[in-house]
C-alpha positions as CSV (number, residue, x, y, z in Angstrom):
1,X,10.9,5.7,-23.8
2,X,8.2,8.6,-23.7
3,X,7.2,8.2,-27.6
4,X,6.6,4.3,-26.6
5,X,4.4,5.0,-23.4
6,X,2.2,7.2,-25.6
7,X,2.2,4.5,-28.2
8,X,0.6,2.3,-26.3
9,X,-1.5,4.5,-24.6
10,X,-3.1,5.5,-27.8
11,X,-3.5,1.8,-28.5
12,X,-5.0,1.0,-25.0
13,X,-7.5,3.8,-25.7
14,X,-8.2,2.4,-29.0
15,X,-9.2,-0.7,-27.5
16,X,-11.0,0.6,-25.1
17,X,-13.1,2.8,-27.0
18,X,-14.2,-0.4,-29.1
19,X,-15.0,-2.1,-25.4
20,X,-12.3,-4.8,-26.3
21,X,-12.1,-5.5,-22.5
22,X,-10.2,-8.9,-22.8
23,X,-7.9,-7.6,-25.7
24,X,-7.4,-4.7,-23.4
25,X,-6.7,-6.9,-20.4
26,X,-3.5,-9.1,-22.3
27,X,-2.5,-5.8,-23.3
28,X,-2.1,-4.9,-20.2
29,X,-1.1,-8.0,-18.5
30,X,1.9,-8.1,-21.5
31,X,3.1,-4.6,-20.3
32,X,3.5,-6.0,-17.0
33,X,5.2,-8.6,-17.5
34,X,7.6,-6.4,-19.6
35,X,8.7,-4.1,-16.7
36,X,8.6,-7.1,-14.0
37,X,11.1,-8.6,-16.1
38,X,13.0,-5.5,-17.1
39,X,13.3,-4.6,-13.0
40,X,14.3,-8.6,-12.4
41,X,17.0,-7.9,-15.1
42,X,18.2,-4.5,-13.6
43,X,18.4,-6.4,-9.8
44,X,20.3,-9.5,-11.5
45,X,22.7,-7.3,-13.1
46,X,23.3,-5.0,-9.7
47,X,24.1,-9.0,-8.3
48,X,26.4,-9.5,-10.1
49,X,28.4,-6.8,-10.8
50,X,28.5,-6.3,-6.6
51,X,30.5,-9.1,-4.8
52,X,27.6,-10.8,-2.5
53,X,27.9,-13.5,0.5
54,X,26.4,-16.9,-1.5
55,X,23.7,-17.1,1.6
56,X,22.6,-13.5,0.6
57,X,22.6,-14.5,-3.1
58,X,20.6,-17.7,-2.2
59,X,18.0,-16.2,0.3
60,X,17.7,-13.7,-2.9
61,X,16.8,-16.8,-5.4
62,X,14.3,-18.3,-3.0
């Protein structure tokens, strides 16, 4: 996970030492959404795996 962080840092820096500011901004829009999706993952998989009350579950999904 650390050799991929410093991947894309290098890249980030790349981009911004050519001023690339829009290619710089999907970049980091895309890492965002990568994580935001990785946490929803993680939370959906602690939901099911734990037995819930369904007006929990629903208020969750909302």
């Amino acid at each position: 996970m650390r050799y991929h962080l410093k991947v894309m840092s290098s890249c980030m820096q790349d981009i911004y030492n050519r001023k690339n500011y829009a290619m710089m901004l999907i970049v980091s829009v895309f890492i965002k959404i990568l994580f935001t999706l990785k946490k929803t993952l993680r939370c959906n998989l602690m939901l099911v795996n734990i037995p819930a009350p369904k007006d929990f579950i629903q208020s969750v999904f909302i």
